[in-house]
mmCIF file of the N, C-alpha and C atoms, coordinates in Angstrom:
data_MODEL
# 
_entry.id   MODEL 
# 
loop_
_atom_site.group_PDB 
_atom_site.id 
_atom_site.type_symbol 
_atom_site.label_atom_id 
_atom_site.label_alt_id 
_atom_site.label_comp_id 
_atom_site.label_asym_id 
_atom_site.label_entity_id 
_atom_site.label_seq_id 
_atom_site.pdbx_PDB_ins_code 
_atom_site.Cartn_x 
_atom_site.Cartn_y 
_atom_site.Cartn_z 
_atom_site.occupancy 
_atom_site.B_iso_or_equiv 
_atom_site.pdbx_formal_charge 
_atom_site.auth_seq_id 
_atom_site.auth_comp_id 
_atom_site.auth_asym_id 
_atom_site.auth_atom_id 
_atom_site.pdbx_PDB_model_num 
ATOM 1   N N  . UNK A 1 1  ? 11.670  55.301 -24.178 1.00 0.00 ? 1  UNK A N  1 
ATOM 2   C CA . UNK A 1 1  ? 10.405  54.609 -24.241 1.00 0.00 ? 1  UNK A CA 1 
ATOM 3   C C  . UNK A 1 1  ? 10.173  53.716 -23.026 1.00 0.00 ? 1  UNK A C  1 
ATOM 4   N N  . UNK A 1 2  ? 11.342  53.266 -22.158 1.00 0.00 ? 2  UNK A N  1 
ATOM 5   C CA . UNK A 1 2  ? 11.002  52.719 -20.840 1.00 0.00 ? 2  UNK A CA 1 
ATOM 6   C C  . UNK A 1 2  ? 10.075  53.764 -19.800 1.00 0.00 ? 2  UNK A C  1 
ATOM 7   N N  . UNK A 1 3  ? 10.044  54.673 -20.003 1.00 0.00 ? 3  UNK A N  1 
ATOM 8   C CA . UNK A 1 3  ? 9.069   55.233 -19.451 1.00 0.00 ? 3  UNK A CA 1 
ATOM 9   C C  . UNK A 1 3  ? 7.679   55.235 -19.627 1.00 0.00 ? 3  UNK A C  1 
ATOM 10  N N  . UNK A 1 4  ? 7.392   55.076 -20.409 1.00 0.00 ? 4  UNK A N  1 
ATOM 11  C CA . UNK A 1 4  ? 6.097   54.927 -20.970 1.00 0.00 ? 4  UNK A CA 1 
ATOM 12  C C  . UNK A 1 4  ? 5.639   53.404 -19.876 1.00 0.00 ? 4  UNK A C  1 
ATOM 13  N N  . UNK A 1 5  ? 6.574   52.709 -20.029 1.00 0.00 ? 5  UNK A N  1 
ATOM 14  C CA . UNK A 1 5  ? 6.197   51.231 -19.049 1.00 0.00 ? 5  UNK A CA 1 
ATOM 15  C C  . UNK A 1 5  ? 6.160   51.064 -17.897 1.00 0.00 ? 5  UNK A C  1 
ATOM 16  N N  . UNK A 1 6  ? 6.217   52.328 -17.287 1.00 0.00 ? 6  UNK A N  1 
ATOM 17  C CA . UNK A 1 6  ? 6.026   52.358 -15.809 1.00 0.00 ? 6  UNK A CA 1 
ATOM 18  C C  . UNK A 1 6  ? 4.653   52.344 -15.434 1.00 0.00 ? 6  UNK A C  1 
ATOM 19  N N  . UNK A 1 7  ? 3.910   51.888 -14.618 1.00 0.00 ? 7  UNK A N  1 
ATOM 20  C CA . UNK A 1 7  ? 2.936   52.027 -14.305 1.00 0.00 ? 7  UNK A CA 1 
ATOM 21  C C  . UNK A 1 7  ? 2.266   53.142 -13.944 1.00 0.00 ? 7  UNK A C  1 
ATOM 22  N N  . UNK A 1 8  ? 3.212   53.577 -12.912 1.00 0.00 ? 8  UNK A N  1 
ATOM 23  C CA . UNK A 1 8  ? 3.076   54.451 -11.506 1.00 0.00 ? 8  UNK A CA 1 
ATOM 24  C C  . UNK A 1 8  ? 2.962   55.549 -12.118 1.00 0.00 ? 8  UNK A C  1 
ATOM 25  N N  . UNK A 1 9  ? 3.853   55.823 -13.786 1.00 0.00 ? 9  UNK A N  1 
ATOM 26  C CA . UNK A 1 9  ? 3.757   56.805 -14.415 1.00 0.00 ? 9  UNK A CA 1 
ATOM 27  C C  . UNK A 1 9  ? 2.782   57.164 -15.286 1.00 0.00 ? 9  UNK A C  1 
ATOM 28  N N  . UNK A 1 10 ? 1.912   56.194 -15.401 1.00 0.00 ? 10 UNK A N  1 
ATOM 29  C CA . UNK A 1 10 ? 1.118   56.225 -16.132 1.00 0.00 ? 10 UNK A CA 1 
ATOM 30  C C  . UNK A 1 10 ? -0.233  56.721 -15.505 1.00 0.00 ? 10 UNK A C  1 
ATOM 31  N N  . UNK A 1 11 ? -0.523  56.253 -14.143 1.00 0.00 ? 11 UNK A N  1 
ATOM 32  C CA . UNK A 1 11 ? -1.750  56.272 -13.653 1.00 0.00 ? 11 UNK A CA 1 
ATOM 33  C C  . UNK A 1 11 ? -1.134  57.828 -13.392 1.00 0.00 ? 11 UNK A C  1 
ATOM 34  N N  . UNK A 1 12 ? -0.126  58.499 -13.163 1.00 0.00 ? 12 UNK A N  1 
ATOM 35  C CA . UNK A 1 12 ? -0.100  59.649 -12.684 1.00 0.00 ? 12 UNK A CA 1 
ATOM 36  C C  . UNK A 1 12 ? -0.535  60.508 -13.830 1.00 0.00 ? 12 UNK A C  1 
ATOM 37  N N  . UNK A 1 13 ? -0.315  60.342 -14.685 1.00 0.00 ? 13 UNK A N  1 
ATOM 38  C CA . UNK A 1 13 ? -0.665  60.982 -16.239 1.00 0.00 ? 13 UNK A CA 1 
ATOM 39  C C  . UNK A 1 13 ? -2.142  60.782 -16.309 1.00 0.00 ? 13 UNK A C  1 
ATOM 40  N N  . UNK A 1 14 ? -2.567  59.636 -16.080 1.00 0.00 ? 14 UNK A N  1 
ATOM 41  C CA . UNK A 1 14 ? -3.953  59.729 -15.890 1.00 0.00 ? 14 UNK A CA 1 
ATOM 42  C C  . UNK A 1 14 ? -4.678  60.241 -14.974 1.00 0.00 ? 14 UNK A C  1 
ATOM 43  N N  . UNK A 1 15 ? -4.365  60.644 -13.794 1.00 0.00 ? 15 UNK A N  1 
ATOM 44  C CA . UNK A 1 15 ? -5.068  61.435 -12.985 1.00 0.00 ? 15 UNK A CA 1 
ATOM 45  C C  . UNK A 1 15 ? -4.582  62.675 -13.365 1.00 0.00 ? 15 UNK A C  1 
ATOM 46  N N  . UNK A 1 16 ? -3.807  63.342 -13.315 1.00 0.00 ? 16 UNK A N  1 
ATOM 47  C CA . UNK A 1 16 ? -3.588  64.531 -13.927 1.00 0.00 ? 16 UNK A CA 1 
ATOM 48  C C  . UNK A 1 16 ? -4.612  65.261 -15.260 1.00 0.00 ? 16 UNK A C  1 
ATOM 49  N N  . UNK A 1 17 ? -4.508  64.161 -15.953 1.00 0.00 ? 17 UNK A N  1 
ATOM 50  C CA . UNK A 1 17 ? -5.174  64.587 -17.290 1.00 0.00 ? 17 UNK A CA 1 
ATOM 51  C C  . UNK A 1 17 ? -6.742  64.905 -16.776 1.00 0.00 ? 17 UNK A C  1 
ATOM 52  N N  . UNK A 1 18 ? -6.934  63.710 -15.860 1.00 0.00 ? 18 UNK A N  1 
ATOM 53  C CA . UNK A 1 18 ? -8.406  64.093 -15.026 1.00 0.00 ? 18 UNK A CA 1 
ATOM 54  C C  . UNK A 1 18 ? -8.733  65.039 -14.296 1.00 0.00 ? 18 UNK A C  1 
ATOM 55  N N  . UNK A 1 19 ? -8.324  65.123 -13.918 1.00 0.00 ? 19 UNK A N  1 
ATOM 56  C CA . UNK A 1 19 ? -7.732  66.954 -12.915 1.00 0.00 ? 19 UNK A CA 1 
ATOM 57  C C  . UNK A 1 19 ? -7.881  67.923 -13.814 1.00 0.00 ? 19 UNK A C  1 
ATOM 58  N N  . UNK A 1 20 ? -7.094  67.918 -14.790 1.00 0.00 ? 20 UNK A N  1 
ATOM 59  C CA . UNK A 1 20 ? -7.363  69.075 -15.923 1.00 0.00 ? 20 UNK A CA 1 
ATOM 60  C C  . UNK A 1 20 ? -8.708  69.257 -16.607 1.00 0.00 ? 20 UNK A C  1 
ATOM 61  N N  . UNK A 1 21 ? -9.182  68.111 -16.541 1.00 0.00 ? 21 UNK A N  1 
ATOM 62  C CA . UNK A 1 21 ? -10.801 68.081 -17.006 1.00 0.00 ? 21 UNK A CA 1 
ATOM 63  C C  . UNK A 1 21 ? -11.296 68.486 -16.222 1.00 0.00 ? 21 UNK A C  1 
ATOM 64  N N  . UNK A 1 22 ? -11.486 67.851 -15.299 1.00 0.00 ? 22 UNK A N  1 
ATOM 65  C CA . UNK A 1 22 ? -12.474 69.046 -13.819 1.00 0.00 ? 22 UNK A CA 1 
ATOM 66  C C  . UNK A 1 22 ? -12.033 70.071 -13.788 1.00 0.00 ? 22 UNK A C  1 
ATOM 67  N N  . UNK A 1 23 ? -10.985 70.333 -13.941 1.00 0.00 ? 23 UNK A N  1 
ATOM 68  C CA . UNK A 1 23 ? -11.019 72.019 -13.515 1.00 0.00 ? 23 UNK A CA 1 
ATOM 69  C C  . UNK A 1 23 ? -11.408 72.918 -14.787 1.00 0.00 ? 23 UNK A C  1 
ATOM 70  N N  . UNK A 1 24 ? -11.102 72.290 -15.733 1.00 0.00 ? 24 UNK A N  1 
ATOM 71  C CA . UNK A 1 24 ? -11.686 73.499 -17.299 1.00 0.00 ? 24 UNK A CA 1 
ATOM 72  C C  . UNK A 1 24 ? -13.534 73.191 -16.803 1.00 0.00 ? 24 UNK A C  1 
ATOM 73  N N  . UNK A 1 25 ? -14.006 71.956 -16.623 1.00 0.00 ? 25 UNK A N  1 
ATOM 74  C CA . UNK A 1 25 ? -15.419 72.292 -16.792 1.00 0.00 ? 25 UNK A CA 1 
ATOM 75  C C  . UNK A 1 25 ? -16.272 72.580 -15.520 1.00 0.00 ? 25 UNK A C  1 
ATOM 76  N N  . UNK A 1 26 ? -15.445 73.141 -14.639 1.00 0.00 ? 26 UNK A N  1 
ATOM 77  C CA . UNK A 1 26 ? -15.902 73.871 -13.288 1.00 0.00 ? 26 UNK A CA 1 
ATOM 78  C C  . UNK A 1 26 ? -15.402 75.291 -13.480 1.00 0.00 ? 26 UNK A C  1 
ATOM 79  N N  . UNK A 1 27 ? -15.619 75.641 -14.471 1.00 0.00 ? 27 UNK A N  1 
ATOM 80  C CA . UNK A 1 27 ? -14.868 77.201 -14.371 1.00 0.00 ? 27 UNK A CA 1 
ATOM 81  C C  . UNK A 1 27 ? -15.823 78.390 -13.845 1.00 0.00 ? 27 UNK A C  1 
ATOM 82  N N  . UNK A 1 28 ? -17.245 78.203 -13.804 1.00 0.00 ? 28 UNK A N  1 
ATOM 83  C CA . UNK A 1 28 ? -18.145 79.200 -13.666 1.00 0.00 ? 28 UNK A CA 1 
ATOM 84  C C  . UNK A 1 28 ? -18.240 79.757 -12.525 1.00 0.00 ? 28 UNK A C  1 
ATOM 85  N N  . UNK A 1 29 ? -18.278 81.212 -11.732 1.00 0.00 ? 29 UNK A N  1 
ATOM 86  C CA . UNK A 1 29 ? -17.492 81.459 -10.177 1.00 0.00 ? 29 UNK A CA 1 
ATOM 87  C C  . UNK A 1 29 ? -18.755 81.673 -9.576  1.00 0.00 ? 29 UNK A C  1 
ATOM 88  N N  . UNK A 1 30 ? -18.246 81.184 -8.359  1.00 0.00 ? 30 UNK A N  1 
ATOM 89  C CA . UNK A 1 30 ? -19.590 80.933 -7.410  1.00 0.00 ? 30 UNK A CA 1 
ATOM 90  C C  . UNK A 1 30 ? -18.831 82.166 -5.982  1.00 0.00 ? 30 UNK A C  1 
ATOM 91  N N  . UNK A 1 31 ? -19.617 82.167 -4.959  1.00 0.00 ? 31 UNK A N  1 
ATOM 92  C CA . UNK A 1 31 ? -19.573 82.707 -4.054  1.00 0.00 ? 31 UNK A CA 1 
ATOM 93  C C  . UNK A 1 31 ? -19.425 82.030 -2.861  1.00 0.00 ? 31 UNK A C  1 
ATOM 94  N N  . UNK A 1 32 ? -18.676 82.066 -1.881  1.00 0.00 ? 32 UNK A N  1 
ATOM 95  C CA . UNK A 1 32 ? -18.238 81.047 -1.258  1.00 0.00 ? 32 UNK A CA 1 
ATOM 96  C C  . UNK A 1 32 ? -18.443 81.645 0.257   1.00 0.00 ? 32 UNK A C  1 
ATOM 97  N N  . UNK A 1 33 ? -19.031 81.886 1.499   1.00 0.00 ? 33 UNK A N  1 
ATOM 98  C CA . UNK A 1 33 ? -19.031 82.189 2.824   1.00 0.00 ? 33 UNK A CA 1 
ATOM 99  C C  . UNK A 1 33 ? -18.319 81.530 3.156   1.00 0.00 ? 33 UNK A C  1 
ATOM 100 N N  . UNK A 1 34 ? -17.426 82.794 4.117   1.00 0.00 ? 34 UNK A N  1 
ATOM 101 C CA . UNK A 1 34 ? -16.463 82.358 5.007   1.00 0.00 ? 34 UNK A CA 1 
ATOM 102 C C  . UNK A 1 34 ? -15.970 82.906 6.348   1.00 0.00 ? 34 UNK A C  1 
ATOM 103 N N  . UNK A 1 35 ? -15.817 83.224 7.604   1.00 0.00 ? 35 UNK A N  1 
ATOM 104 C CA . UNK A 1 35 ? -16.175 83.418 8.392   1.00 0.00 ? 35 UNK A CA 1 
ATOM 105 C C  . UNK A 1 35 ? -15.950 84.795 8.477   1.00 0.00 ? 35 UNK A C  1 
ATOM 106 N N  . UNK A 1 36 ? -14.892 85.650 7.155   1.00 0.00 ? 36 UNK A N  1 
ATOM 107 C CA . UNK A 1 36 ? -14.998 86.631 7.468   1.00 0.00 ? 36 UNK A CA 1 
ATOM 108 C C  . UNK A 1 36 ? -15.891 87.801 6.479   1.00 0.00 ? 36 UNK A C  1 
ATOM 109 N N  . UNK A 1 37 ? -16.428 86.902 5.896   1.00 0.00 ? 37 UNK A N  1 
ATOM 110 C CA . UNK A 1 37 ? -17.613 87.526 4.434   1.00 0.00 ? 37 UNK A CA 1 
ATOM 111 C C  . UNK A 1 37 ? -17.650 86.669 3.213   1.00 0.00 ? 37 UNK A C  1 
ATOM 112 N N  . UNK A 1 38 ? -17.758 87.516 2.346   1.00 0.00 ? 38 UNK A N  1 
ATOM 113 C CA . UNK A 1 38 ? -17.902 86.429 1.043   1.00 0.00 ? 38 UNK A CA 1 
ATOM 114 C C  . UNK A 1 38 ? -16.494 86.191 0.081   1.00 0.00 ? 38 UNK A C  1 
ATOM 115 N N  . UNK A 1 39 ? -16.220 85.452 -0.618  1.00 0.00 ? 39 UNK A N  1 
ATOM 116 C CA . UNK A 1 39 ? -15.000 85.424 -1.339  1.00 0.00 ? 39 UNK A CA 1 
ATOM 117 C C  . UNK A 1 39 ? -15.656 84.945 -2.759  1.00 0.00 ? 39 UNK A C  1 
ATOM 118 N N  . UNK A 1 40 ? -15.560 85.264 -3.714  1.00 0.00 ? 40 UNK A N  1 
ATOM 119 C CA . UNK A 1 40 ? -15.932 85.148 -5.102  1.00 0.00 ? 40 UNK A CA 1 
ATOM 120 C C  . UNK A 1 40 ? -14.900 84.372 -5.850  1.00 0.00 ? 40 UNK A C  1 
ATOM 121 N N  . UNK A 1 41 ? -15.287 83.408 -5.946  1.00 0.00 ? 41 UNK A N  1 
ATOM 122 C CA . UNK A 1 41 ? -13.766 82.645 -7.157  1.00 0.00 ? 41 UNK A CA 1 
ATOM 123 C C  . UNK A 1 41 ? -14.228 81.608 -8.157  1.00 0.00 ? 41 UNK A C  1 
ATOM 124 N N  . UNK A 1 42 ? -13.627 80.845 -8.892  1.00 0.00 ? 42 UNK A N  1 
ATOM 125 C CA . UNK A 1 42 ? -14.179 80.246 -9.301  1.00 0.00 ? 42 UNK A CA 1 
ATOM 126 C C  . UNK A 1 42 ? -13.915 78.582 -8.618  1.00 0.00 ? 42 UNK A C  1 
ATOM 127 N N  . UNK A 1 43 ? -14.971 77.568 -9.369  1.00 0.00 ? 43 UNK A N  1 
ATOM 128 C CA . UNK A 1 43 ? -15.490 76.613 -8.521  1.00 0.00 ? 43 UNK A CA 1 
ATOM 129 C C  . UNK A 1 43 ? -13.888 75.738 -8.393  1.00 0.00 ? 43 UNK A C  1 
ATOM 130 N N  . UNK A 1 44 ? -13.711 75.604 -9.543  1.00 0.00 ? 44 UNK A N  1 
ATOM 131 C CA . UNK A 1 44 ? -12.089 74.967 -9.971  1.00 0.00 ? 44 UNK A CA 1 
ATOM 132 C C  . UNK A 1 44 ? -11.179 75.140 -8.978  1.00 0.00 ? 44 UNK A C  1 
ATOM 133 N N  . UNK A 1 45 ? -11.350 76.448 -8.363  1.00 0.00 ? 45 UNK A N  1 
ATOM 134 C CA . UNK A 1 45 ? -9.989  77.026 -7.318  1.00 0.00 ? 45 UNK A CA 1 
ATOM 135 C C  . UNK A 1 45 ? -10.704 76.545 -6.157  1.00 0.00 ? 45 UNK A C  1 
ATOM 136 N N  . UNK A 1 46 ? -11.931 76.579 -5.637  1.00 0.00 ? 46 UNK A N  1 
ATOM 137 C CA . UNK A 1 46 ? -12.188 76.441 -4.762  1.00 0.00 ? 46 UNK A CA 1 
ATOM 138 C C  . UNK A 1 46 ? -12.131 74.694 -4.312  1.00 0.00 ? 46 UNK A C  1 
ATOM 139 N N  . UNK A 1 47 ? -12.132 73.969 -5.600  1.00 0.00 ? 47 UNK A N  1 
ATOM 140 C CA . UNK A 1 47 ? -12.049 72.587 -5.128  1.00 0.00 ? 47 UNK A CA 1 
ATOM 141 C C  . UNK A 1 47 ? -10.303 72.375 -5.087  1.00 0.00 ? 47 UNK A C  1 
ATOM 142 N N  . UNK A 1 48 ? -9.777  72.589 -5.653  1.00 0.00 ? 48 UNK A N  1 
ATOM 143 C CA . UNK A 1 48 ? -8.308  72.855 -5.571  1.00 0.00 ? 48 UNK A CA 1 
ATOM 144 C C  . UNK A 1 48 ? -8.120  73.233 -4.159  1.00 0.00 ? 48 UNK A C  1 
ATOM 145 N N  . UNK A 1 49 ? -8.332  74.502 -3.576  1.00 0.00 ? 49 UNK A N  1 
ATOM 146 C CA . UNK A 1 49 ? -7.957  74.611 -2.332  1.00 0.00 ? 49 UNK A CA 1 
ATOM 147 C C  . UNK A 1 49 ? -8.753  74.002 -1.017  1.00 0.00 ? 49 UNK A C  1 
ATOM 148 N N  . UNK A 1 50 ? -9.746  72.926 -1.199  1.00 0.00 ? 50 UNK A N  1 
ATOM 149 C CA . UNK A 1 50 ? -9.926  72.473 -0.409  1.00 0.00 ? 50 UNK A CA 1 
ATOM 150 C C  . UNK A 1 50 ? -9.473  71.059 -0.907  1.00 0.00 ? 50 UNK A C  1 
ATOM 151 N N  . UNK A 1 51 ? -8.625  70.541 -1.578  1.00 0.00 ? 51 UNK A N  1 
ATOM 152 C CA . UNK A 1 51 ? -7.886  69.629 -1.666  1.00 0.00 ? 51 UNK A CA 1 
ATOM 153 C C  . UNK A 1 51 ? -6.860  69.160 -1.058  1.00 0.00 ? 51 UNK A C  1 
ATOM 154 N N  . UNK A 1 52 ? -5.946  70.872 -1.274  1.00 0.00 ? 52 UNK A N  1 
ATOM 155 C CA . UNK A 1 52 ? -4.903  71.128 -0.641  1.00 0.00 ? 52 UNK A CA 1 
ATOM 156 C C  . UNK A 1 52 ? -4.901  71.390 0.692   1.00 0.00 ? 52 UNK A C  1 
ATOM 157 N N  . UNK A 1 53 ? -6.151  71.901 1.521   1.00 0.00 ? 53 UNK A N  1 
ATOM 158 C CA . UNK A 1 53 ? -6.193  72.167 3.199   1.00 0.00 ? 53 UNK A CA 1 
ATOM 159 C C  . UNK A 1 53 ? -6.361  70.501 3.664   1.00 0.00 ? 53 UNK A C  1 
ATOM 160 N N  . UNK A 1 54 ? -7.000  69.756 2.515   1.00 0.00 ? 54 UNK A N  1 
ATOM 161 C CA . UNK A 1 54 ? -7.266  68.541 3.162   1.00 0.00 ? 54 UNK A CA 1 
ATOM 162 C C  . UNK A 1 54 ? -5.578  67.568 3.428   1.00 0.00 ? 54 UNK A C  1 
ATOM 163 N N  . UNK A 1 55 ? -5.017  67.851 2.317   1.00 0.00 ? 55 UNK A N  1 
ATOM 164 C CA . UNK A 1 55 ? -3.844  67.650 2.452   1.00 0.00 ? 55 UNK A CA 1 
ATOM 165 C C  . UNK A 1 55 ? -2.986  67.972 3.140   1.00 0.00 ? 55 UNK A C  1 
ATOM 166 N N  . UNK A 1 56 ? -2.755  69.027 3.711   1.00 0.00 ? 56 UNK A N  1 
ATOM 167 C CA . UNK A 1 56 ? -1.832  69.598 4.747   1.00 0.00 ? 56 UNK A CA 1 
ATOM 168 C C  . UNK A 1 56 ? -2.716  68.774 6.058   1.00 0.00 ? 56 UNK A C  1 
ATOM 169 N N  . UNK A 1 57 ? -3.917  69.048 6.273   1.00 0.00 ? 57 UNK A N  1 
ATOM 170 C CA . UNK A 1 57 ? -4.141  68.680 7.427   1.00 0.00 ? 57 UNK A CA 1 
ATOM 171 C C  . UNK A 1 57 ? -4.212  67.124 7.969   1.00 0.00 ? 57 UNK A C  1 
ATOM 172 N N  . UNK A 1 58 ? -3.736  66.306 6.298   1.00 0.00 ? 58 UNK A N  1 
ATOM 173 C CA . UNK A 1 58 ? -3.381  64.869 6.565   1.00 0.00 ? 58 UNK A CA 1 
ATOM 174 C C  . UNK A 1 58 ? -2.513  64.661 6.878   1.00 0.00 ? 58 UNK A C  1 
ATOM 175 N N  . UNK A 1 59 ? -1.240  65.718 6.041   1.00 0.00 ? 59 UNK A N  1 
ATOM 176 C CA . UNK A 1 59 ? 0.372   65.316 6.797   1.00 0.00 ? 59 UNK A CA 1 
ATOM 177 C C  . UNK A 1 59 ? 0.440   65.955 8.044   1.00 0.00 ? 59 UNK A C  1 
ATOM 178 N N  . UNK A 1 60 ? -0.525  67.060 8.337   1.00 0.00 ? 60 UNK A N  1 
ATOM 179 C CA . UNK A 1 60 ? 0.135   67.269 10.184  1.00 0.00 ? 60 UNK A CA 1 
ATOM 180 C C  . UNK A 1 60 ? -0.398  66.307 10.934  1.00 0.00 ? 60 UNK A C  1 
ATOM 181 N N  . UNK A 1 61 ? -1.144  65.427 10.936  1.00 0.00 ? 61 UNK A N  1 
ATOM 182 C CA . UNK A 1 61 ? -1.740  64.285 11.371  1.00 0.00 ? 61 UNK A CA 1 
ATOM 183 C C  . UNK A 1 61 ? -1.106  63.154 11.465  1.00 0.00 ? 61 UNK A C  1 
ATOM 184 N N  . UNK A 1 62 ? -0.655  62.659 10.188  1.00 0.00 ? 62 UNK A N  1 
ATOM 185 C CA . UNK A 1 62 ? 0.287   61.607 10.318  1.00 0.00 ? 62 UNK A CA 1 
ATOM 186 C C  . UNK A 1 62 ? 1.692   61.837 10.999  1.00 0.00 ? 62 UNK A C  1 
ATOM 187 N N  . UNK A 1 63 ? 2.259   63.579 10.507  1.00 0.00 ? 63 UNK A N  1 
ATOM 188 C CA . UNK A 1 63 ? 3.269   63.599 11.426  1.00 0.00 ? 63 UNK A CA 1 
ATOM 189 C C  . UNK A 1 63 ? 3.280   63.901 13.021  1.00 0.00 ? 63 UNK A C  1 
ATOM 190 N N  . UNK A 1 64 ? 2.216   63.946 13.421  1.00 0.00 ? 64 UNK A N  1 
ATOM 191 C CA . UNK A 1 64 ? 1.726   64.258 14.775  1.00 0.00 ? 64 UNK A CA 1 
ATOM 192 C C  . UNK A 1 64 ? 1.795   62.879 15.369  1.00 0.00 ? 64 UNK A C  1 
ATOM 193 N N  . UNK A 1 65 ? 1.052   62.140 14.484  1.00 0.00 ? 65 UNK A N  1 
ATOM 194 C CA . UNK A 1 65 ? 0.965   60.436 14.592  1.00 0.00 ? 65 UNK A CA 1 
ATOM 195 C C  . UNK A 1 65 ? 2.187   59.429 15.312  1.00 0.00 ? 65 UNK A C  1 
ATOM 196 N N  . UNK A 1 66 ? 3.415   59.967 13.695  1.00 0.00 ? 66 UNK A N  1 
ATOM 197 C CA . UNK A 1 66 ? 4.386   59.302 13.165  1.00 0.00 ? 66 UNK A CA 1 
ATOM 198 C C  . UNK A 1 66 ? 5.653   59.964 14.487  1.00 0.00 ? 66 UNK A C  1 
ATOM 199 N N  . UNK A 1 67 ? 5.256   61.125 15.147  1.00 0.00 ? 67 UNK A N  1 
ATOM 200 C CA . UNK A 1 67 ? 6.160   61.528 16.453  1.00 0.00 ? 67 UNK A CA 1 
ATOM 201 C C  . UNK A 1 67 ? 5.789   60.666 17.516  1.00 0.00 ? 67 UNK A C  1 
ATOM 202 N N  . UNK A 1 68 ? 4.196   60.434 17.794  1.00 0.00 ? 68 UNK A N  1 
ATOM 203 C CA . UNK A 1 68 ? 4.279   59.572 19.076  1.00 0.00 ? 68 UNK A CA 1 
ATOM 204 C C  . UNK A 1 68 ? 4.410   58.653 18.975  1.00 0.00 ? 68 UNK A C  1 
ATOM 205 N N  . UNK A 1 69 ? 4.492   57.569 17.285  1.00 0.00 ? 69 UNK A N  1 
ATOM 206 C CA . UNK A 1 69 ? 5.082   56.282 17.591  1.00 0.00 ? 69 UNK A CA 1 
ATOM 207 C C  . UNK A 1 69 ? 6.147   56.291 17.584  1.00 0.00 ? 69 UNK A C  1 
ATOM 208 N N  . UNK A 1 70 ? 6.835   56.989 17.263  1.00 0.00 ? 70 UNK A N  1 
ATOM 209 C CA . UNK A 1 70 ? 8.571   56.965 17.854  1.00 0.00 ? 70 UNK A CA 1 
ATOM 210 C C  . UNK A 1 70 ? 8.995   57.198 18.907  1.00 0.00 ? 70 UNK A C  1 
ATOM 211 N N  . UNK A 1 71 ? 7.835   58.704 19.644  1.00 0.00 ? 71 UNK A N  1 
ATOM 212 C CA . UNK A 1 71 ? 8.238   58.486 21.551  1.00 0.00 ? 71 UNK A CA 1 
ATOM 213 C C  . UNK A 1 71 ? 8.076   57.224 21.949  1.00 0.00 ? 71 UNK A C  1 
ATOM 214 N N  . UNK A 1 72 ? 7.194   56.252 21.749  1.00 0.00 ? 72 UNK A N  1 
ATOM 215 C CA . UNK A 1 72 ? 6.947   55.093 22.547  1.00 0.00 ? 72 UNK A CA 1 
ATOM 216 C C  . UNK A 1 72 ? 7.800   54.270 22.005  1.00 0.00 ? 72 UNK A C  1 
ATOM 217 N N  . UNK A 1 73 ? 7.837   54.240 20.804  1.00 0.00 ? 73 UNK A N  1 
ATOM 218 C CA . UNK A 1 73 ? 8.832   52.854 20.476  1.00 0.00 ? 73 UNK A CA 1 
ATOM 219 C C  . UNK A 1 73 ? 10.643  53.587 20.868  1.00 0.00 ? 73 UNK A C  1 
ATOM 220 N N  . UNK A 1 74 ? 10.638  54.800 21.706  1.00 0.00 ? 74 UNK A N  1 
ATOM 221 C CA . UNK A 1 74 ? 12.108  55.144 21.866  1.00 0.00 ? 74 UNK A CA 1 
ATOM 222 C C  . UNK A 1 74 ? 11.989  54.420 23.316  1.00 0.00 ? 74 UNK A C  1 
ATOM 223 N N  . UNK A 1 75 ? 10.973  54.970 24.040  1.00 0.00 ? 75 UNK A N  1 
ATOM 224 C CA . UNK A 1 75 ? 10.634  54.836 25.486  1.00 0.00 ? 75 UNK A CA 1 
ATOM 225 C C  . UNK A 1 75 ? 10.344  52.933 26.301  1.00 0.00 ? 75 UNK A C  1 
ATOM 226 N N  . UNK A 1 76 ? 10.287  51.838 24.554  1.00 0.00 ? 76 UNK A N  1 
ATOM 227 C CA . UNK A 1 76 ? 10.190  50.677 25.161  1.00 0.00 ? 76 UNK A CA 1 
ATOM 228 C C  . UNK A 1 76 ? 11.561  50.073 24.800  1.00 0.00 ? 76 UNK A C  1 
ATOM 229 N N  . UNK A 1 77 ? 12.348  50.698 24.093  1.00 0.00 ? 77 UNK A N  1 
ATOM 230 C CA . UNK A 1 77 ? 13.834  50.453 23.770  1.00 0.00 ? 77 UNK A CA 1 
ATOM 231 C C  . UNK A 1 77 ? 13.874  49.446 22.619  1.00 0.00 ? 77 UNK A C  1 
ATOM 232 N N  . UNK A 1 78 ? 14.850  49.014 22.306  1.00 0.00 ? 78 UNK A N  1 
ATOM 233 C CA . UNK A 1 78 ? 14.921  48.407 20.888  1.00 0.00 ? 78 UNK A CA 1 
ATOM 234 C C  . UNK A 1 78 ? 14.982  46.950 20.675  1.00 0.00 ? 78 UNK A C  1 
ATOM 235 N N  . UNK A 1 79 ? 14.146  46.856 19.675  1.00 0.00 ? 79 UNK A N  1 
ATOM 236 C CA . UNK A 1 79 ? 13.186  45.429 19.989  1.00 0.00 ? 79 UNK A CA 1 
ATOM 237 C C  . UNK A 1 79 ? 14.668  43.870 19.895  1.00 0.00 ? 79 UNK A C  1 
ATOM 238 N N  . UNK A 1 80 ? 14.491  43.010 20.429  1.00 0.00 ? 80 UNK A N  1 
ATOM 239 C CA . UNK A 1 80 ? 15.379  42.197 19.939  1.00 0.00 ? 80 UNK A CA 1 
ATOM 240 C C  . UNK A 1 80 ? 15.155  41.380 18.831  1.00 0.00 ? 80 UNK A C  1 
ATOM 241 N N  . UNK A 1 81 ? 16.759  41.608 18.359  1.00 0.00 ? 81 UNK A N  1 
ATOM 242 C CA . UNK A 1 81 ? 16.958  40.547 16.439  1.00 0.00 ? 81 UNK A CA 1 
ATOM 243 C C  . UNK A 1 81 ? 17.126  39.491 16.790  1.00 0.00 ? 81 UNK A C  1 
ATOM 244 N N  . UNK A 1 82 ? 16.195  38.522 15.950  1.00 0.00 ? 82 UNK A N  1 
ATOM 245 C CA . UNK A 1 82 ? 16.723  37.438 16.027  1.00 0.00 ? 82 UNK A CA 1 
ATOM 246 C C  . UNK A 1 82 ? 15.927  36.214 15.239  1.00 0.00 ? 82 UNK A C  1 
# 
């Protein structure tokens, strides 16, 4: 039952559960242009996979990011403790 008292676990249960709602009441399939014709799916998948492109293209970003602040902070050497 300490689980239940997590927060972090909770809001995740709650977005999830929300997620599952949008996607049952987006089920009706639409038609989607794309550069190489049409693709037919339904709306649910299609917001799903532009969730997920948005996502990948946040972590190659940050890790694109998260490489050049480490070239520079290698290249000004290591800060002094004190």
């Amino acid at each position: 039952m300490d689980r239940l008292k997590n927060p972090k676990l909770i809001a995740a249960l709650v977005l999830v559960a929300l997620a599952a709602v949008v996607f049952y009441q987006n089920r009706e399939p639409i038609k989607l242009k794309v550069l190489i014709g049409t693709l037919e799916t339904d709306l649910s998948t299609a917001l799903i996979l532009a969730f997920l492109a948005g996502a990948a293209a946040g972590a190659l970003a940050f890790s694109r990011w998260q490489t050049k602040y480490q070239q520079a902070k290698d290249k000004t050497g290591p800060s002094p403790s004190g």
